[in-house]
N, C-alpha and C positions, 0 to 999 in steps of 0.2 A: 189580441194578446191580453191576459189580465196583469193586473198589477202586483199582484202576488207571487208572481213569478219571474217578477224581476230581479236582481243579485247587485246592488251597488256598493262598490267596495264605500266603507268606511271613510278613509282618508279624502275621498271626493266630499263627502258630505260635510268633512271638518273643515275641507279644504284649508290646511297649512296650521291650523289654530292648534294654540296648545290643549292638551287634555287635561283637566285638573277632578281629579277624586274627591268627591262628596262625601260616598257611603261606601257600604258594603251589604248585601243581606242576604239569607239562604233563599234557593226558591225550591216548589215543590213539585210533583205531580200530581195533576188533577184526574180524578177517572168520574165520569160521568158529574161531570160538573162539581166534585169534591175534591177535595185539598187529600192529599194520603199523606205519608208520614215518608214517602220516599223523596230521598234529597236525590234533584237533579242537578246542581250545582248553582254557582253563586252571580249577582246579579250586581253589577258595578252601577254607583250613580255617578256621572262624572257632566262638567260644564266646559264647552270652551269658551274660549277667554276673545273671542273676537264678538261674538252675539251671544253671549252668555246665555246660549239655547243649551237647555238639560236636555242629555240620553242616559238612557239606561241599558246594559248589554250583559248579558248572560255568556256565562263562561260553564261548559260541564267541568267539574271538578267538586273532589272530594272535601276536601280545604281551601279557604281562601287564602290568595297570596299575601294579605293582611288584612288586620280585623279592625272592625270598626273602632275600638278602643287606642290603638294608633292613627287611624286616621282624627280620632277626636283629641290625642293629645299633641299630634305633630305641632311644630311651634312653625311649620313652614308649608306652605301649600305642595300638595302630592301632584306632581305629575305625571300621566303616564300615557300608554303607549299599547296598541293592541295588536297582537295575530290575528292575523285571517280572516280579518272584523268585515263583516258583510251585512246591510243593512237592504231589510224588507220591508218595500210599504204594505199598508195595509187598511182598512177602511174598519173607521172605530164604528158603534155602536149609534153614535148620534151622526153621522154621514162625515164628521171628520176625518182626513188623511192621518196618518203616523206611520214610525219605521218601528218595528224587531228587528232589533240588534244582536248578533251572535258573535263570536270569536273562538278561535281556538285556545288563548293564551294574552295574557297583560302582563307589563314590564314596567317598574316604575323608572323613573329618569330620575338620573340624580345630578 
């Protein structure tokens, strides 16, 4: 079996920790190893609060569910919360491990 075809839900990987929002940023498609100008939807930076280990997770969507300019003026940390968040590893360029992150959908916690 490769590891790339593994599917581990999200919440295993946080296991129980809260999610809290960093950023926000568009991502794009690439064709033949170039950037285009076609928006594939938006790329959450978020840290939990138990190993304050950063992920990053891509959401398709046309809009984000808020922009980085709230997230930089909130006077209280964002928490949030993901759909269908499914995390692949994958084996970076220097023989390091990592996961892609996808979801269908983010909910902030209030």
């Amino acid at each position: 079996m490769h590891l790339s075809k593994l599917n581990i839900p999200f919440n295993i990987v946080v296991d129980g920790a809260n999610t809290i929002l960093l950023g926000v940023a568009p991502y794009y498609e690439y064709v033949d190893g170039k950037k285009t100008e076609n928006l594939l939807g938006y790329k959450y930076n978020i840290v939990e609060d138990k190993s304050f280990e950063k992920f990053s997770i891509k959401i398709a969507s046309k809009a984000p569910v808020i922009t980085q300019e709230q997230i930089d003026t909130s006077k209280e940390r964002i928490k949030v919360t993901f759909e269908n968040a499914i995390a692949k590893p994958y084996r970076t360029t220097y023989g390091d491990y990592d996961l892609s992150i996808t979801a269908t959908g983010i909910s902030i916690l209030k």
